[in-house]
N, C-alpha and C positions, 0 to 999 in steps of 0.2 A: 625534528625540531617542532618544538607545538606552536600553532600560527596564534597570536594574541584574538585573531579578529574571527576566528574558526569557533574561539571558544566565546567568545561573547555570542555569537548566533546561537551555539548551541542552547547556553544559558536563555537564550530570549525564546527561543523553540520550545525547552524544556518548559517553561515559565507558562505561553501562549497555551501548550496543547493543557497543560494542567488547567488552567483555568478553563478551558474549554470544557475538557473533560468534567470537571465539576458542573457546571453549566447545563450539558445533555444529562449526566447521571442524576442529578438532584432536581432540576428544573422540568425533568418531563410530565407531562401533564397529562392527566387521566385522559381526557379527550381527546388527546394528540389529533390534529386535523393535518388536511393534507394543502396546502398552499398554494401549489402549483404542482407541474407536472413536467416531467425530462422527455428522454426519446417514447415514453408510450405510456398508456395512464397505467399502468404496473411500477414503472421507476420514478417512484415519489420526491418529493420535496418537501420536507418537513417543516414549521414553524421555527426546529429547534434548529434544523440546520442553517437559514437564513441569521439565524443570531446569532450561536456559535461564531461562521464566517465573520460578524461582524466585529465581537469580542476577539477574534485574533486579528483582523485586519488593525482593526482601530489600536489595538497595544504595539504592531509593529511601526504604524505610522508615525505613533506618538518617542518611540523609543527611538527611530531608525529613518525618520521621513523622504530620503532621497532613493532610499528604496524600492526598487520594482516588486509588483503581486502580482500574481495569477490565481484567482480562487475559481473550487468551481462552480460558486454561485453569482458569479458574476465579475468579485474585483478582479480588475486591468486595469493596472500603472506601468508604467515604463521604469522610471526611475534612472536616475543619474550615477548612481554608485558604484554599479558591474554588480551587484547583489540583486538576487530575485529570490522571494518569495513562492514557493508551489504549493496551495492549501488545500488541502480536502476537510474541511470541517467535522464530514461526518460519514465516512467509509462503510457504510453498510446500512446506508437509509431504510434500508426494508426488514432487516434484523429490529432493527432501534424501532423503526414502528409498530411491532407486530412482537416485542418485548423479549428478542431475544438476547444473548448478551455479546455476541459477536460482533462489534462494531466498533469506529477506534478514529480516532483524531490523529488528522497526517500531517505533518508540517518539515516542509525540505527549504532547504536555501545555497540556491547554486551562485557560484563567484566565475562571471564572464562564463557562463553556459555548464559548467560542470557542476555538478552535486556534491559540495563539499561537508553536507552539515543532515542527519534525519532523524526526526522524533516520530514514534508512532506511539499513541497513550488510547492502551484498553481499559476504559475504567470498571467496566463488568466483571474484566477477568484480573483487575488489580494489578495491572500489571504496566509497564513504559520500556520501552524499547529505542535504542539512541544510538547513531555513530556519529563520527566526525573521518572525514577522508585521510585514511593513511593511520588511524587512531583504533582500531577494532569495531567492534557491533559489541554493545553492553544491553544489561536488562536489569529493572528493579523488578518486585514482585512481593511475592507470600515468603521469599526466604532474606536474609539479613544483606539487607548493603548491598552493590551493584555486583553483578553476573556475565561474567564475558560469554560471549556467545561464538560458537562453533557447533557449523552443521556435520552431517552425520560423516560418519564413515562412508564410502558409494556403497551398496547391495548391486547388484545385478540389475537388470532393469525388471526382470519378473518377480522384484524381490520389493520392488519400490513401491512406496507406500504416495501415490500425487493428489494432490488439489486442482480443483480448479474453478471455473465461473461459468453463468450463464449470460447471456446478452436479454437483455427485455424487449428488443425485437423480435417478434414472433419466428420469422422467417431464417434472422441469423441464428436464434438459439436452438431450430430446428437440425440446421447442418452442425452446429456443436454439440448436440447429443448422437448424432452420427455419429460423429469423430469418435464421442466417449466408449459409442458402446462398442465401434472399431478396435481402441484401447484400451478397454478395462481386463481382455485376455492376456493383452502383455504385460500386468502388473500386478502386483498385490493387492493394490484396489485403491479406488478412488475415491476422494472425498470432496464434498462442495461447502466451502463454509459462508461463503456470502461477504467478505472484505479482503478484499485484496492488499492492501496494506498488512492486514492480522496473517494472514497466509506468507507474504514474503516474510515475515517476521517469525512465522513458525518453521519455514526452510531454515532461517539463519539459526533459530532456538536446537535443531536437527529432531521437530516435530512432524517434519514432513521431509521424505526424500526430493521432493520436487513440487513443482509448481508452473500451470499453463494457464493462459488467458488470450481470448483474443476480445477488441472494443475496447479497451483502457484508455484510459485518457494521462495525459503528463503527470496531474495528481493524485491520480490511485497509485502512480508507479514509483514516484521521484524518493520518496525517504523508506520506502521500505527495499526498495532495488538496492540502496545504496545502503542498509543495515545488512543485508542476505550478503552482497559482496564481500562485506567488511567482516564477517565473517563467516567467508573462506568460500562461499556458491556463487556458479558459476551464471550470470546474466545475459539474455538476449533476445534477439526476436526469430525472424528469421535467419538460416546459415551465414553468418558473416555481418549481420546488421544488430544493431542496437535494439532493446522492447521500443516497443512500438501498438499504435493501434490495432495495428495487423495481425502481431501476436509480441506475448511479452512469455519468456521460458525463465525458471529460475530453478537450481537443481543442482546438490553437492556435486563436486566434479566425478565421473566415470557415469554418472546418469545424466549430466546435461545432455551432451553429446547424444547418445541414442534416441534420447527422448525429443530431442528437436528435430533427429531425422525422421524419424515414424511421423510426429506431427506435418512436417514436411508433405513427404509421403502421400499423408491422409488429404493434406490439403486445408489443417485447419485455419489457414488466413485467408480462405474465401469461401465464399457460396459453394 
C-alpha cells in the first residue's frame, strides 16, 4: 500500500536535490575558494557547499517546518513530526573542487529513526537516483523515463569488481590502503571513486559488485543505503551491526558476506 506521506517527501527530496543540483552544476565559480576546512586542510568546504545546504534546508523548512534536519554543514533541528531530514549537500567536495564530475547531492528522510524515503542527484553524470521504503530503487538518466534498479548477479568474490574511500586523516587513510592492498588479490579490482553516496548508488545500478568504507558519517550513508537495499544489496557494517562510522559494507548478496569477513579479518574498523 503506498503511504500518502512517503510520497510527498519523496516529491520534496526530488524537488530539493534538483535545485540543488542546478545550483553546484551551474553556479560554480571559476575561483571556487575554499571557506573552511573539515577533519584536515585536504577535506574542504566549499562556498558552494555552504549554499547548496542552505537552498535545501530553507525549501524544507518552508514546505515542511516541524521537521527535524541534520546537515552536514551544520543544520540541527529536532523537529516535532517523527520526520528528519539527513542532507549531504555535496558528496564529493574534493571531486567538485578540482572539476571532476563525480559528486552528488544526498537527501534522505527517516520516519521515527528509519529511512523511509532517498534521493541521490548526480548532475555531471545526468543522472537521479530515488527509493521510497518497500517501493524499489529507480533512476532517471541519458535513457527515456524512470529505471528500476537491480544489482548484479553475485560473482565469486575474486570475480568482484569493489569500491571504496579514503579517510583525509593521514594516519587513518594509512591503515586503509593496508587493508586495500591486503584485498586487491582477492578481487577483480578496486576502484576509488570519491562519493559515497554515487558508489552506493552504482552497487544498486550493478555497476559495482560491492562497496566498503570506513569514517562515514549518517549523511554520506542515509539515501544511498537505502536506494542499494531497495534494490536488492545487502547493507552493514560490521558482522551483525548496521553501517556505521566504523565501517559501512554494501554488496549484491553472495559477495556481501565474504567480503565483510576478510574486512573483518583485516581489521578495517580500526587502526
Amino acid at each position: 500500500m503506498t503511504d500518502p506521506l512517503h510520497t510527498d517527501l519523496l516529491e520534496l527530496a526530488q524537488e530539493a536535490a534538483r535545485r540543488a543540483g542546478a545550483l553546484l552544476r551551474d553556479g560554480r565559480p571559476a575561483d571556487l575558494a575554499v571557506a573552511a576546512t573539515k577533519s584536515s586542510p585536504i577535506d574542504v568546504v566549499t562556498e558552494m557547499d555552504i549554499a547548496a545546504e542552505k537552498m535545501i534546508t530553507g525549501l524544507i523548512a518552508e514546505r515542511r517546518p516541524d521537521d527535524g534536519i541534520l546537515g552536514e554543514e551544520g543544520a540541527a533541528t529536532e523537529g516535532t513530526s517523527g520526520v528528519r531530514w539527513v542532507i549531504d549537500p555535496l558528496d564529493g567536495t574534493v571531486n567538485y573542487l578540482y572539476g571532476l564530475p563525480t559528486w552528488a547531492v544526498s537527501i534522505a528522510a527517516e520516519q521515527d529513526g528509519e529511512t523511509v524515503v532517498g534521493v541521490v542527484a548526480a548532475p555531471m553524470r545526468g543522472e537521479t537516483f530515488h527509493a521510497v521504503r518497500g517501493r524499489g530503487a529507480w533512476a532517471t538518466g541519458a535513457w527515456d523515463g524512470e529505471r528500476s534498479l537491480a544489482c548484479r548477479p553475485a560473482p565469486p568474490l575474486d570475480h568482484a569488481l569493489v569500491s571504496t574511500g579514503f579517510n583525509y586523516v593521514a594516519d587513518v587513510r594509512a591503515h586503509q590502503a593496508d587493508v586495500a592492498q591486503r584485498l586487491i588479490p582477492l578481487l577483480r579490482d578496486i576502484r576509488r571513486g570519491g562519493s559515497a553516496a554515487v558508489d552506493l548508488c552504482d552497487v544498486a545500478a550493478g555497476r559495482l559488485d560491492g562497496y566498503y568504507e570506513r569514517g562515514l558519517h549518517p549523511w554520506d550513508l542515509a539515501a544511498g543505503d537505502l536506494i542499494a537495499r531497495e534494490a536488492g544489496a545487502l547493507t552493514g557494517g560490521r558482522p551483525g551491526e548496521r553501517p556505521s562510522g566504523d565501517l559501512a559494507v554494501a554488496a549484491t548478496p553472495g559477495v556481501f558476506e565474504p567480503l565483510q569477513r576478510v574486512l573483518e579479518d583485516f581489521g578495517a574498523w580500526h587502526d
